[in-house]
N, C-alpha and C positions, 0 to 999 in steps of 0.2 A: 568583447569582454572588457574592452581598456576603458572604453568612454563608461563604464560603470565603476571604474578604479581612478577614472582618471585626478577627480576633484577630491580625496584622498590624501591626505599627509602620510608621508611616509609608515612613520609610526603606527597609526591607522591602518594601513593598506596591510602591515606584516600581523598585528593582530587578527583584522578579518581574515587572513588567510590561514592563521591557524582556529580561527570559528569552523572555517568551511571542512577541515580535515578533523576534527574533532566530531564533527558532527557525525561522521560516519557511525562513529560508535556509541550513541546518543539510543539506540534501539537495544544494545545489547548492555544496557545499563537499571535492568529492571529491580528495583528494590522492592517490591512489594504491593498491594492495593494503597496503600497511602501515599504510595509517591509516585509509581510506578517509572515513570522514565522523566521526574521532576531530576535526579540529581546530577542524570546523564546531560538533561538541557543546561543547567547550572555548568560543570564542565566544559559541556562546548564554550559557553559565555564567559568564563573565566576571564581569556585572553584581552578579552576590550572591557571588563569591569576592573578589571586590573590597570589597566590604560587610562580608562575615564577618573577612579577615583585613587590614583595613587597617591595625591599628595590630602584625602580625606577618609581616611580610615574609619571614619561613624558611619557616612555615606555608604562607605565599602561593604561592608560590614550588615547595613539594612539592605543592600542589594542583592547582597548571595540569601539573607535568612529569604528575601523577598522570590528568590528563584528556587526554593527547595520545595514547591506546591506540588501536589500531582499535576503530572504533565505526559499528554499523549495524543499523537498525532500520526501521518502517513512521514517515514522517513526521507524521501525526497522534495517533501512540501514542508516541514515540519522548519526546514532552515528558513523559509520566510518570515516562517512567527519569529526566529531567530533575530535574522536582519530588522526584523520591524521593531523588536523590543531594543536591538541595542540602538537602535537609533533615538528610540524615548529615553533609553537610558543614557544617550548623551545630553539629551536636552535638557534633562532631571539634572545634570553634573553642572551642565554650562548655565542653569536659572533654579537652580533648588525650589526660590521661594513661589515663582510664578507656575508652577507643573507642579499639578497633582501624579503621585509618584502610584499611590493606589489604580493610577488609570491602565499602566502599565502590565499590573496582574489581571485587569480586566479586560483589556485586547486581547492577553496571551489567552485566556482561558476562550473566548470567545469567537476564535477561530478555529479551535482545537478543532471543535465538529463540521463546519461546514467545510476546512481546507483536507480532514480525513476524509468524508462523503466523496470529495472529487478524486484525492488521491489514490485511494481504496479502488476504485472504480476504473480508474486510468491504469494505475500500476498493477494493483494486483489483479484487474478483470479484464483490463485491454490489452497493454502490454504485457506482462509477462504471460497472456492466454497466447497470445501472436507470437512470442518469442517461442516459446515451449511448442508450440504446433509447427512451426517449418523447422526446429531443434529434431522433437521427434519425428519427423516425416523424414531427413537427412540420417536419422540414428538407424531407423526401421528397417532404412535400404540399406544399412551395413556400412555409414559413412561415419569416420569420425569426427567430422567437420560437426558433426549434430551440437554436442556441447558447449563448443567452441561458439556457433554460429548462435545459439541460445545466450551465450554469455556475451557475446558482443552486441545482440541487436537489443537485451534489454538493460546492459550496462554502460551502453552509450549516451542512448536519450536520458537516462537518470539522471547521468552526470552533469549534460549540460542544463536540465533543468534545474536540479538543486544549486545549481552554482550560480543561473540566472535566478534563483529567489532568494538564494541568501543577498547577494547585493540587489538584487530590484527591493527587496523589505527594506534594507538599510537606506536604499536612496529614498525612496518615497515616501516614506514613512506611513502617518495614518490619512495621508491626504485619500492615496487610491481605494482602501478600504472604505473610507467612508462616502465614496460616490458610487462603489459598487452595490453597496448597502442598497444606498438611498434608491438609486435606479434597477433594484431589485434582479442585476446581473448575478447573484450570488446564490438566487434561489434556481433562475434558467441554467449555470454551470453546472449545479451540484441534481440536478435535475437529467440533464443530457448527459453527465458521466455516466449515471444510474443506469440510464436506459440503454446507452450505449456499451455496458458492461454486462449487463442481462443477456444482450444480444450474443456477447460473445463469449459468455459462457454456454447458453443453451445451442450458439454454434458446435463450441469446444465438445460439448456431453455427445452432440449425434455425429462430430468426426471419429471421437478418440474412444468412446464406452460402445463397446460391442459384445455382442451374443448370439450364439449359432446353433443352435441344436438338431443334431443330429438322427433325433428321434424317427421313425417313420410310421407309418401303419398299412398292412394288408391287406386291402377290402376283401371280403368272405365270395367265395365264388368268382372272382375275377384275381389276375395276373398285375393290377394295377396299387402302384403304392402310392401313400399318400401321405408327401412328407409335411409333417407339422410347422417346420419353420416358413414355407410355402403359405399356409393358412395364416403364419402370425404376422407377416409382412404384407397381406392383400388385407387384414382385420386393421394392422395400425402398424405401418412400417418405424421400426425402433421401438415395437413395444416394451421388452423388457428391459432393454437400456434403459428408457425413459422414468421404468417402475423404481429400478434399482437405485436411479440415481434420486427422485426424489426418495426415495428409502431413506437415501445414506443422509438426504437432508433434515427429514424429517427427526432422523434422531439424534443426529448433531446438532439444530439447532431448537427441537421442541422438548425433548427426553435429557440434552446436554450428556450427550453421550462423548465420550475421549474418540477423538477423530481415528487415533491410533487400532482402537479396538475395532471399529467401524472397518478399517481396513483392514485388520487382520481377518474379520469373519468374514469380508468377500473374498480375499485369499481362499480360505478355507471353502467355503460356498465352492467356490469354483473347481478347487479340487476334488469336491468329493462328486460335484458332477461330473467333472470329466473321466472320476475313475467308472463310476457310475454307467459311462455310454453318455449321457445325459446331452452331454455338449461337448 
């Protein structure tokens, strides 16, 4: 971590460290569809726009209107576009007339999606599926370690990666972007997140979405039963799982159904089979 602080002035090093802890709350700063989490990013960046242009208030002044755009991003990647804007933004400080300063809103907006694609994918479909399943596998068996052990394995790797993108953005500026571009690394990452996130949700849906039914049946003239869930697992082991769960997909993201409701009717579903006998 040093040798990305090392080349740093002082002054410098105490601002970006209040970027990096600002940022945290950079998600929980939603203002609305027109800004959505533009004012939260502006806050994080306070620190060093205040550093860069304190002895230029006009400057100042076009830099905060310049950061109050809709802005939204994955929260542990979102500090890179961080680090990468405040480092054009020192450039814009230290050469006004040679930096086009409009370029700065156009990196930020332009990464928004392809560094969400991979975040999205990582965090919320690799990691925290991985954290949450040895969580819940520890919780199930009656440990309390479950939440703890969930809280540690996917708020560790966070940490150190938002901390490595806020300063790898600020050091590198638009140099790395723009060879990842060119050499088409940006379409292969955001590609293998994807797939690699698929994977471990439809892992996630046949460990943790289960169904059992109890049901059976008599055959007429004989002593032999014939239990239903026996036939559903030799027809397509995990069938109902599998129905339910594209279900709940299908109408949260085709019908834009409230996730919430979605979940309170298989609550509900579930109870009434199981008063039922059903399952």
């Amino acid at each position: 971590m040093r040798k990305l602080t090392k080349d740093l002035q002082p002054a410098e090093r105490k601002a970006m460290r209040r970027v990096f802890w600002r940022s945290y709350a950079m998600n929980a700063s939603r203002t609305g569809a027109t800004q959505y989490h533009g004012l939260g990013f502006l806050w994080t960046l306070m620190p060093m726009i205040d550093l860069l242009y304190k002895d230029k208030p006009e400057e100042r002044t076009k830099a905060i209107v310049r950061h109050t755009t809709w802005f939204n991003a994955t929260l542990h990647l979102n500090d890179f576009i961080v680090g990468l804007v405040a480092s054009m933004e020192k450039k814009n400080a230290e050469d006004p007339e040679n930096f086009d300063a409009s370029s700065i809103t156009a990196i930020k907006a332009s990464l928004m999606g392809p560094l969400s694609g991979i975040g999205d994918s990582f965090f919320w479909g690799i990691l925290r599926v991985v954290a949450a399943g040895i969580g819940i596998s520890l919780a199930s068996a009656g440990s309390p370690l479950g939440a703890i052990v969930f809280w540690l394995l996917y708020n560790i790797p966070a940490y150190i990666i938002q901390y490595y993108s806020l300063y790898g953005g600020y050091s590198v500026g638009t140099t790395f972007i723009e060879r990842l571009y060119e050499s088409g690394g940006m379409k292969i990452l955001t590609k293998v997140s994807s797939l690699l996130g698929l994977m471990m949700m439809g892992s996630m849906t046949a460990s943790n979405v289960k169904f059992k039914t109890i049901l059976a049946v008599t055959v007429k003239g004989s002593s032999q039963v014939m239990k239903i869930q026996t036939y559903l697992d030799q027809l397509f082991l995990g069938l109902v799982p599998l129905c339910v769960t594209l279900g709940a997909f299908y109408l949260i993201h085709n019908k834009h159904v409230n996730v919430n409701w979605v979940m309170l009717d298989i609550m509900i579903l579930g109870i009434v089979l199981g008063l039922c006998g059903i399952c």
